[in-house]
C-alpha positions in Angstrom: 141.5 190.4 282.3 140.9 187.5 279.9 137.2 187.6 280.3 136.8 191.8 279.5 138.8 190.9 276.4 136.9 188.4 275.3 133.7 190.6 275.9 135.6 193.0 273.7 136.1 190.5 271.2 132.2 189.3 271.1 131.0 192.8 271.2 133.1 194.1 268.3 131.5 194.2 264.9 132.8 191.6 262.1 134.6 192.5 259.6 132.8 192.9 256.6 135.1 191.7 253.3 133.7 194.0 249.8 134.4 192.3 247.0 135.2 194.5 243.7 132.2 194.8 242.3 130.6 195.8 245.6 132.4 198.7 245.5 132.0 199.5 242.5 128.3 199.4 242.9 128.4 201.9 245.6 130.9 204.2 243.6 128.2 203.9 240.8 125.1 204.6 243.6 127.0 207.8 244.4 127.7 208.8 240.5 124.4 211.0 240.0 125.1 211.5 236.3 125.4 207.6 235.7 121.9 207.5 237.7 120.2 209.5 235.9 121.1 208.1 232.7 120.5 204.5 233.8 116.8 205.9 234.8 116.3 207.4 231.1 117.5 203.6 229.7 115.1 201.8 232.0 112.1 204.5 230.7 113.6 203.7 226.5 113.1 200.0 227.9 109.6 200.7 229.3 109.1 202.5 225.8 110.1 199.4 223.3 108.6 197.2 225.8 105.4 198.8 225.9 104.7 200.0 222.2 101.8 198.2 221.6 100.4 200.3 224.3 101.6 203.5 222.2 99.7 202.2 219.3 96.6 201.1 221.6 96.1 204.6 223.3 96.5 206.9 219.9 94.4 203.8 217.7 97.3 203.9 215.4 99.4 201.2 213.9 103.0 201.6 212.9 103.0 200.6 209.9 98.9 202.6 209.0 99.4 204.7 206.2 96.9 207.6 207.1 96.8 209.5 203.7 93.6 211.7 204.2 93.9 212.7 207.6 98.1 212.2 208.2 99.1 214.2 205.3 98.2 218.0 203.9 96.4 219.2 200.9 99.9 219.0 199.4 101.5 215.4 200.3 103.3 216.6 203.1 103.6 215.0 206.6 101.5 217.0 208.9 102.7 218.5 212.5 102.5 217.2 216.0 98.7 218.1 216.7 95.7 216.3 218.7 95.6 213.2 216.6 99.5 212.3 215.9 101.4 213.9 219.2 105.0 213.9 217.6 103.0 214.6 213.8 103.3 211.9 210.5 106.0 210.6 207.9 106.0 211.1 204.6 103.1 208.3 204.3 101.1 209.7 206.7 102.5 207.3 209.6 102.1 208.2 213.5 105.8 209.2 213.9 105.4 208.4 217.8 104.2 204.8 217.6 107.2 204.2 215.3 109.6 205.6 217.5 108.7 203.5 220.1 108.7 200.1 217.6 111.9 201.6 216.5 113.4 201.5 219.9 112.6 197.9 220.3 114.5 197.4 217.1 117.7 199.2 218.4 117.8 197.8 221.6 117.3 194.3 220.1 120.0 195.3 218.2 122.6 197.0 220.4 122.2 194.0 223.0 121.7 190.8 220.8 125.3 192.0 218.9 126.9 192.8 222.0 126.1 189.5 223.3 127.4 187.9 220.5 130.2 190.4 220.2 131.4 190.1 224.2 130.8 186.2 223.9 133.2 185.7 221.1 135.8 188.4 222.3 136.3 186.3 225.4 136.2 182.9 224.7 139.1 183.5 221.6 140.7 186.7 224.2 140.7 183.5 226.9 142.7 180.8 224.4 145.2 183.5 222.8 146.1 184.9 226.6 146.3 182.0 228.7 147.5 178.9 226.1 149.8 181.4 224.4 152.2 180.3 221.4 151.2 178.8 218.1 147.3 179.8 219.3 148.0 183.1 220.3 149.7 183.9 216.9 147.0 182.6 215.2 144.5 184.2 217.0 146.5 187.9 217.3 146.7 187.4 213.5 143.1 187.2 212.7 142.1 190.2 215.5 144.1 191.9 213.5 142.8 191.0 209.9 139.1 191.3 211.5 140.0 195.1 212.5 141.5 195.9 209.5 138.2 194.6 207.1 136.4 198.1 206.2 133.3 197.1 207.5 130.6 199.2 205.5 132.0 197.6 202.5 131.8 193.6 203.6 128.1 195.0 205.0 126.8 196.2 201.6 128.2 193.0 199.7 126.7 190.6 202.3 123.3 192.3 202.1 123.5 192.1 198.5 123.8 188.8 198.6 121.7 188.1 200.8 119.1 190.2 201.5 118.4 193.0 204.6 117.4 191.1 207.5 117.5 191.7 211.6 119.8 188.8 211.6 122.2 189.6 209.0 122.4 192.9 210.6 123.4 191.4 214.2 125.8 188.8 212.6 127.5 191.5 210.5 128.0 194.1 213.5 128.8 191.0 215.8 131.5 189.4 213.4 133.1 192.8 212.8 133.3 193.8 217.2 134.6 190.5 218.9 137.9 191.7 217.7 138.2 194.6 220.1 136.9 192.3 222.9 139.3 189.9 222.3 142.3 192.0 222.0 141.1 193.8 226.2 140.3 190.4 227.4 143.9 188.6 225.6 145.9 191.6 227.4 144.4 191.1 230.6 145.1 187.4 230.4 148.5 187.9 229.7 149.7 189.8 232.7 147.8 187.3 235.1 148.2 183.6 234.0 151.5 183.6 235.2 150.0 184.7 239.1 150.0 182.3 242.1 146.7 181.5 242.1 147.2 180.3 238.6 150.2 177.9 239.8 148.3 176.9 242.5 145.4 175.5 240.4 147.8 173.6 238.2 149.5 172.2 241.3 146.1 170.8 242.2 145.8 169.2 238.9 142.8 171.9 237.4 143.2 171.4 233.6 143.4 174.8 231.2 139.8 175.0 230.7 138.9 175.1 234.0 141.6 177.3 235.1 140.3 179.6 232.0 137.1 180.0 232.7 136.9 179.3 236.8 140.3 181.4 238.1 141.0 183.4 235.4 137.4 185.0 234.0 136.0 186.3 237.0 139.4 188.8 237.1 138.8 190.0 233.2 135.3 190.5 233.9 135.2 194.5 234.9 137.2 195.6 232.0 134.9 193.8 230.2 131.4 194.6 231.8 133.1 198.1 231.5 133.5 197.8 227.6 130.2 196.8 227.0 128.3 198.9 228.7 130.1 201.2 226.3 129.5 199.0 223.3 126.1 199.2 223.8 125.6 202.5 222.1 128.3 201.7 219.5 125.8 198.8 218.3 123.1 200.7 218.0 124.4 203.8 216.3 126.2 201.0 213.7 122.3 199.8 213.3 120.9 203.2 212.5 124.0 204.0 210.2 123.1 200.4 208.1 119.4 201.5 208.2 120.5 204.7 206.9 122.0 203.6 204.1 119.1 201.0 203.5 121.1 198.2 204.5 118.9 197.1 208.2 115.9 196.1 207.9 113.9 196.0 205.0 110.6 198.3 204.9 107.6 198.9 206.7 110.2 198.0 210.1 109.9 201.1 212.2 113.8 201.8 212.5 114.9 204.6 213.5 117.9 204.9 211.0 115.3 204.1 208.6 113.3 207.0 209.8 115.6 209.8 209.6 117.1 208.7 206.4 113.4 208.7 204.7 113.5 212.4 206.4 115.9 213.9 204.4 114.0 215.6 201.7 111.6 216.9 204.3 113.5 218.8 206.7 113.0 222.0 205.3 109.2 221.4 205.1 108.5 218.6 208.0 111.3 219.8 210.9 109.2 217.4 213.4 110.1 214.4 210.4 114.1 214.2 211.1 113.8 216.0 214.6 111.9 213.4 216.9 113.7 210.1 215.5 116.9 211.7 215.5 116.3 212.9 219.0 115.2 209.5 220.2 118.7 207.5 218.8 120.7 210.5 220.5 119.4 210.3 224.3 119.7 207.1 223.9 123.2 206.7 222.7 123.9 209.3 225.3 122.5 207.9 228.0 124.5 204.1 227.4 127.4 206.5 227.1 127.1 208.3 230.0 126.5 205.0 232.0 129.0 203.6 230.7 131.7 206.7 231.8 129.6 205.8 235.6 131.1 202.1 235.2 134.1 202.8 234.3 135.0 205.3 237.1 133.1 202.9 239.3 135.6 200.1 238.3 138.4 202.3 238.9 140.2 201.4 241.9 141.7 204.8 241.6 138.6 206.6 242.4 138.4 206.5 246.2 141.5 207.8 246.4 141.4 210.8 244.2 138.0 211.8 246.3 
């Protein structure tokens, strides 16, 4: 008897712990809309990555000002055709090799803010949350002055000041979104630094940094990777809405903002002008978005259970 069960017990498979985020990763494998989209951000990717080999294949530069054969009779951008595939701006510029400098620009953009954004957001969520009194008063204070700062406004005085630039532009969006961050993560810290695994630390003699940033970050993490995949898109929407208003960055820069808002007094004439760039920021604001709706039900422990 002891022997067959200990043949049962060698012969039965181990059991296999899952961890959060592997399960979330196979809720996302299974979430064909989030695949799809995260396939159309890798191929934008490929496309900023790769945009010297746009300009390469067609032989022209973004920033080529092809006046006699990129513009009519008339001064007017010219339609897609054999020589420009997507057609020309109002200087005769191969609209598709500036898309695809453009796109560099956005997703330069949309992650080097985030990164700043999601880096700030924690680190101040992480002190306000876990060390609590004086510091989180302070700190709740300014998250809520920061929020409350109209943010085109501070945007147009700073480049005023001091010029448009590509890092003005990520410092400006970055200052003006830790807030949100901060405010996620500080809740989230609130309802666990009280746990037993927190005690337990302390008991060992772990000091508030460590327990910060060893015990406590790895369980704010989700909502977080979860709020920026969906910050992503924010960013780079924000970018084109500066550009627009010729507050990114300063001319030739392929941008895509830039783009349609030098498209405005074309689109009755030049449809192709405001059409492809605007096209090109909405898949791809679209496609973070719809990622980021795939994360977010994929972190949602709810979601087996309602299948």
């Amino acid at each position: 008897m002891t022997a067959s069960l200990e043949m049962l017990e060698t012969s039965a498979p181990a059991i296999e712990g899952r961890s959060p985020f592997l399960l979330a990763f196979r809720r996302l494998r299974r979430d064909k809309v989030a695949m799809v989209s995260l396939v159309v951000i890798v191929l934008i990717v490929l496309m900023a990555v790769f945009a010297p080999l746009f300009a390469m294949i067609t032989g022209h530069p973004p920033n080529e000002q092809y006046r006699d054969i990129g513009l009519t009779p008339d001064g007017l951008p010219r339609g897609p055709n054999g020589t420009f595939w997507l057609g020309t701006d109002d200087l005769g510029r191969d609209i598709l090799v500036r898309i695809a400098y453009g796109a560099r620009v956005s997703l330069l953009v949309g992650v080097a803010a985030t990164a700043i954004t999601v880096a700030v957001g924690i680190v101040l969520g992480l002190a306000a949350g876990f060390l609590g009194g004086v510091v989180d008063t302070i700190l709740a204070r300014l998250i809520d002055v920061v929020l409350s700062v109209p943010f085109l406004l501070v945007a147009i005085a700073l480049v005023s000041v001091t010029g448009p630039s590509l890092s003005i532009t990520v410092l400006v969006i970055g200052f003006f979104s830790w807030a949100s961050v901060a405010r996620i993560v500080r809740g989230q810290v609130l309802s666990l630094r009280e746990r037993e695994f927190v005690e337990a630390a302390r008991s060992l003699g772990a000091g508030d940094t460590r327990i910060m940033f060893v015990d406590v970050l790895p369980n704010v993490l989700a909502p977080v990777i979860v709020y920026t995949t969906l910050l992503i898109p924010v960013v780079i929407v924000t970018q084109a809405t500066l550009s627009f208003l010729g507050l990114g960055l300063p001319p030739p820069t392929a941008d895509w903002g830039g783009m349609i808002s030098a498209s405005q007094n074309y689109y009755t004439t030049a449809w192709w002008f405001i059409l492809f760039p605007g096209l090109a920021l909405l898949i791809t604001t679209l496609a973070f978005n719809l990622f980021g709706d795939g994360v977010r039900d994929a972190f949602d422990p709810r979601a087996d259970r309602l299948r």
